[in-house]
DOMI-293670 format. One record per residue (C-alpha): residue in three letters; x, y, z; residue number from 1; chain. Coordinates in nm, 2 decimals, padded with zeros to 4 digits, always signed. Layout:
<sites>
type: ALA	xx: X	yy: Y	zz: Z	seq: NUM	mol: A
...
</sites>
This chain:
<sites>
type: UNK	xx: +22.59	yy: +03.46	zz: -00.50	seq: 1	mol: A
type: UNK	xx: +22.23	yy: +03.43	zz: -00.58	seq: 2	mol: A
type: UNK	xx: +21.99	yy: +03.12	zz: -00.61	seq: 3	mol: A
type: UNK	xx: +21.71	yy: +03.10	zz: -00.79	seq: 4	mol: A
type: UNK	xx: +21.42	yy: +02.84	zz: -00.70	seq: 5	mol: A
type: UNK	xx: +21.12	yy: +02.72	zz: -00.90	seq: 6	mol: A
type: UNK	xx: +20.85	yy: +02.45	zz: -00.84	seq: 7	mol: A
type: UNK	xx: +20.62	yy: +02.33	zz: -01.08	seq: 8	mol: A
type: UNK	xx: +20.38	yy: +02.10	zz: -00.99	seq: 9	mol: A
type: UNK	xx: +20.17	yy: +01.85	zz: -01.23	seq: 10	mol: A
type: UNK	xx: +19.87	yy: +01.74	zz: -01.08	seq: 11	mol: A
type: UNK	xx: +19.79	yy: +01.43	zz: -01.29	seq: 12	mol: A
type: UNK	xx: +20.06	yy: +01.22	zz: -01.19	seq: 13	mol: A
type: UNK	xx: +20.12	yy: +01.42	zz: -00.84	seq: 14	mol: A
type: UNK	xx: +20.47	yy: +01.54	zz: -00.96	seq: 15	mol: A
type: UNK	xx: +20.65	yy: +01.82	zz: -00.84	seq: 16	mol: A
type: UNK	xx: +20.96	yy: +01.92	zz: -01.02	seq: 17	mol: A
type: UNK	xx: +21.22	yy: +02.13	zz: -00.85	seq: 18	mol: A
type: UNK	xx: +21.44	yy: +02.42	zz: -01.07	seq: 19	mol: A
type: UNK	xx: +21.74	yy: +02.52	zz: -00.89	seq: 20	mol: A
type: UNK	xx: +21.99	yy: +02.76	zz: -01.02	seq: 21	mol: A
type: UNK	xx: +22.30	yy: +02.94	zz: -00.85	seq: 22	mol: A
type: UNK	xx: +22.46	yy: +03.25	zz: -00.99	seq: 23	mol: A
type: UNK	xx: +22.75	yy: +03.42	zz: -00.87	seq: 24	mol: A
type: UNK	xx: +22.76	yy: +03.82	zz: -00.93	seq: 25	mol: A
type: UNK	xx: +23.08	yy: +04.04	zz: -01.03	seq: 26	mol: A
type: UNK	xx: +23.07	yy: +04.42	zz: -01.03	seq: 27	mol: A
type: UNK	xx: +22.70	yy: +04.60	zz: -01.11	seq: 28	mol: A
type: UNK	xx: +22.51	yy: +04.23	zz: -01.00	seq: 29	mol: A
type: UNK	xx: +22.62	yy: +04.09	zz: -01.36	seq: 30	mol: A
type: UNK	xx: +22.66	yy: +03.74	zz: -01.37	seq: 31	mol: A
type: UNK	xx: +22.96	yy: +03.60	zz: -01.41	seq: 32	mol: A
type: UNK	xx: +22.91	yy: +03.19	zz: -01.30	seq: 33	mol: A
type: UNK	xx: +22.61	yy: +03.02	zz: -01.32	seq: 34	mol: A
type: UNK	xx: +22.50	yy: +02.62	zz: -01.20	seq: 35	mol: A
type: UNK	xx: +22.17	yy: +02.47	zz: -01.31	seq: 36	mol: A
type: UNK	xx: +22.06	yy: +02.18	zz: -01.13	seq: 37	mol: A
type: UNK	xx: +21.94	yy: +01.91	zz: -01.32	seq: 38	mol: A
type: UNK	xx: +21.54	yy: +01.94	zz: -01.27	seq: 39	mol: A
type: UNK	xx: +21.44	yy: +01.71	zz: -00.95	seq: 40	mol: A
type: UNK	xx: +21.11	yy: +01.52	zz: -00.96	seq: 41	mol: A
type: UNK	xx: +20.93	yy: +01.38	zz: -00.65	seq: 42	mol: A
type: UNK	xx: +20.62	yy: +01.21	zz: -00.62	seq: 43	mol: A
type: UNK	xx: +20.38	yy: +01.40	zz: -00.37	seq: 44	mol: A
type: UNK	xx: +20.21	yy: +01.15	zz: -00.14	seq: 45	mol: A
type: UNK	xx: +19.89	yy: +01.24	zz: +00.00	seq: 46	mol: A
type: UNK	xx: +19.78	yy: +01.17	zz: +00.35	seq: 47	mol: A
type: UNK	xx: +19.51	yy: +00.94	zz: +00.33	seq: 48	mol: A
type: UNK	xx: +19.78	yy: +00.77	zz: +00.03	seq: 49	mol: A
type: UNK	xx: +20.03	yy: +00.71	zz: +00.33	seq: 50	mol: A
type: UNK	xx: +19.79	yy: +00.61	zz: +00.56	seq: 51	mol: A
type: UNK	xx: +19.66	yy: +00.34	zz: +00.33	seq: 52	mol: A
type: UNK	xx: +20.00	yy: +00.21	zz: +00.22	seq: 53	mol: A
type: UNK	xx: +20.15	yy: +00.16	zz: +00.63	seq: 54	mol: A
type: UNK	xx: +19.78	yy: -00.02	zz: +00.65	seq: 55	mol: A
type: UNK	xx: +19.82	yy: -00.22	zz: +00.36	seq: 56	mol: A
type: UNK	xx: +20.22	yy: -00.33	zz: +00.47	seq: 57	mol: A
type: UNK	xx: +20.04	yy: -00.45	zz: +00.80	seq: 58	mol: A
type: UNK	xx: +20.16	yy: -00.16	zz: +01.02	seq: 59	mol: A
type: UNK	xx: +19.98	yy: +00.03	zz: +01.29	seq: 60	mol: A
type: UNK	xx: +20.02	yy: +00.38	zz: +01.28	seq: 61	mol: A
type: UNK	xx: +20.09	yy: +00.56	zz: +01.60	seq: 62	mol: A
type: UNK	xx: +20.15	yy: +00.94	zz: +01.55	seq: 63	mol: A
type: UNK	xx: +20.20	yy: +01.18	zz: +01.26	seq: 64	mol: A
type: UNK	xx: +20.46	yy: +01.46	zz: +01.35	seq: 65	mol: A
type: UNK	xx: +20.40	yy: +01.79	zz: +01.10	seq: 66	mol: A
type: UNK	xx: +20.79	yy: +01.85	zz: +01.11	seq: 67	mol: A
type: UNK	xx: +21.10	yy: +01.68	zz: +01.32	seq: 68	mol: A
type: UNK	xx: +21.03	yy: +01.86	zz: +01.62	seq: 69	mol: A
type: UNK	xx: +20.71	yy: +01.66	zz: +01.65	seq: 70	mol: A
type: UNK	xx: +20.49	yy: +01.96	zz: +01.63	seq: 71	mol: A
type: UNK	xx: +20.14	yy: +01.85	zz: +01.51	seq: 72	mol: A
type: UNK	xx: +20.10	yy: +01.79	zz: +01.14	seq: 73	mol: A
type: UNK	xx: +19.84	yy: +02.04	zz: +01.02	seq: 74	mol: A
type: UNK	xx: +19.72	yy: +02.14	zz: +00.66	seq: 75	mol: A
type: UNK	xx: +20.03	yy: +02.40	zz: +00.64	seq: 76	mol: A
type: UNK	xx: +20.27	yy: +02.12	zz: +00.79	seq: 77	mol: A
type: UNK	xx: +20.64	yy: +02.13	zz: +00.59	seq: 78	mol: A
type: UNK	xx: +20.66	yy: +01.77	zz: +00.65	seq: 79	mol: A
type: UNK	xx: +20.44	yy: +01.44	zz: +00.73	seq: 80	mol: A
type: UNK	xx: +20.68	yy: +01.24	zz: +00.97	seq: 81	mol: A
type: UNK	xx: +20.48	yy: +00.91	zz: +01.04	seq: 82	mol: A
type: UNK	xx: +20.55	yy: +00.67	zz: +01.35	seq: 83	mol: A
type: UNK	xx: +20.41	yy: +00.35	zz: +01.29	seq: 84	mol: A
type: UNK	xx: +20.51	yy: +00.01	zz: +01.43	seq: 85	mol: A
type: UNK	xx: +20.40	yy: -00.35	zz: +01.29	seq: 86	mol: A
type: UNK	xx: +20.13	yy: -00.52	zz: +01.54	seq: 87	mol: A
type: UNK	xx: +20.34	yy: -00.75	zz: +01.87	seq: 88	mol: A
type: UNK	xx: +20.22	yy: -01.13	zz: +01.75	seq: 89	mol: A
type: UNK	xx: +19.97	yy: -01.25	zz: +01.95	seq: 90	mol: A
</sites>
Protein backbone atom coordinates (compact mmCIF):
# COMPACT_ATOMS: atom_id res chain seq x y z
CA UNK A 1 0.00 0.00 0.00
CA UNK A 2 1.07 3.37 -0.94
CA UNK A 3 -0.42 6.91 -0.34
CA UNK A 4 0.08 9.70 -2.15
CA UNK A 5 -0.37 13.36 -0.61
CA UNK A 6 -0.69 16.69 -2.34
CA UNK A 7 -1.40 20.32 -1.04
CA UNK A 8 -2.23 23.13 -3.10
CA UNK A 9 -2.65 26.16 -1.60
CA UNK A 10 -4.59 29.41 -3.16
CA UNK A 11 -3.53 32.45 -1.60
CA UNK A 12 -6.46 34.79 -2.57
CA UNK A 13 -9.10 33.23 -0.60
CA UNK A 14 -6.50 31.44 2.00
CA UNK A 15 -7.58 27.91 0.76
CA UNK A 16 -5.66 24.94 0.96
CA UNK A 17 -6.93 21.91 -0.73
CA UNK A 18 -5.85 18.50 0.32
CA UNK A 19 -5.22 15.41 -2.58
CA UNK A 20 -5.21 12.13 -1.05
CA UNK A 21 -4.81 9.01 -2.92
CA UNK A 22 -4.17 5.22 -1.65
CA UNK A 23 -2.85 2.55 -3.91
CA UNK A 24 -2.33 -0.92 -3.14
CA UNK A 25 0.65 -2.77 -5.14
CA UNK A 26 0.56 -6.54 -6.54
CA UNK A 27 3.77 -8.13 -7.89
CA UNK A 28 6.67 -5.66 -9.60
CA UNK A 29 4.89 -2.35 -7.44
CA UNK A 30 1.97 -2.40 -10.21
CA UNK A 31 -1.07 -1.09 -9.00
CA UNK A 32 -3.79 -3.05 -8.63
CA UNK A 33 -6.57 -0.88 -6.24
CA UNK A 34 -6.62 2.55 -6.06
CA UNK A 35 -8.92 5.22 -3.62
CA UNK A 36 -8.96 8.99 -4.38
CA UNK A 37 -10.25 11.07 -1.82
CA UNK A 38 -12.54 13.55 -2.72
CA UNK A 39 -10.30 16.97 -2.64
CA UNK A 40 -10.61 18.56 1.02
CA UNK A 41 -10.66 22.37 1.35
CA UNK A 42 -9.85 24.34 4.56
CA UNK A 43 -9.77 27.81 5.13
CA UNK A 44 -6.18 28.79 6.66
CA UNK A 45 -6.71 31.22 9.48
CA UNK A 46 -3.96 33.50 10.21
CA UNK A 47 -2.80 34.53 13.65
CA UNK A 48 -3.48 37.97 13.99
CA UNK A 49 -7.14 36.65 12.10
CA UNK A 50 -7.81 34.39 15.29
CA UNK A 51 -6.72 36.75 17.64
CA UNK A 52 -9.07 39.40 16.30
CA UNK A 53 -12.14 37.06 16.01
CA UNK A 54 -11.78 35.65 20.12
CA UNK A 55 -11.46 39.69 20.64
CA UNK A 56 -14.32 40.54 18.64
CA UNK A 57 -16.64 37.38 20.36
CA UNK A 58 -15.66 39.21 23.75
CA UNK A 59 -13.14 36.59 24.89
CA UNK A 60 -9.75 37.03 26.55
CA UNK A 61 -7.12 35.15 25.31
CA UNK A 62 -4.85 33.41 27.75
CA UNK A 63 -2.24 31.18 25.98
CA UNK A 64 -1.48 29.90 22.40
CA UNK A 65 -0.05 26.25 22.55
CA UNK A 66 1.99 25.45 18.94
CA UNK A 67 0.68 21.74 19.22
CA UNK A 68 -1.39 19.60 22.04
CA UNK A 69 1.48 19.03 24.07
CA UNK A 70 1.45 22.85 24.88
CA UNK A 71 4.86 23.40 23.38
CA UNK A 72 5.04 27.09 22.38
CA UNK A 73 3.48 28.11 19.10
CA UNK A 74 6.33 29.38 16.86
CA UNK A 75 6.43 30.30 13.09
CA UNK A 76 7.11 26.40 12.22
CA UNK A 77 4.19 25.44 14.85
CA UNK A 78 1.92 22.29 13.21
CA UNK A 79 -0.93 23.65 15.04
CA UNK A 80 -2.38 27.04 16.78
CA UNK A 81 -4.27 25.64 19.94
CA UNK A 82 -5.78 28.82 21.55
CA UNK A 83 -6.95 29.03 25.33
CA UNK A 84 -9.21 31.79 25.84
CA UNK A 85 -11.89 32.38 28.45
CA UNK A 86 -14.81 35.07 28.29
CA UNK A 87 -14.11 38.06 31.01
CA UNK A 88 -15.84 36.93 35.01
CA UNK A 89 -18.74 39.79 35.18
CA UNK A 90 -17.89 42.47 37.27
Amino acid sequence: MRSQLKWVYERSTQTATLYKVWEELGEEDTVINRLELEPMPMHVVFRFEMEHLLYRAGLHVLQLYGDFYEQPYVEDSSNMIWLALEPANE
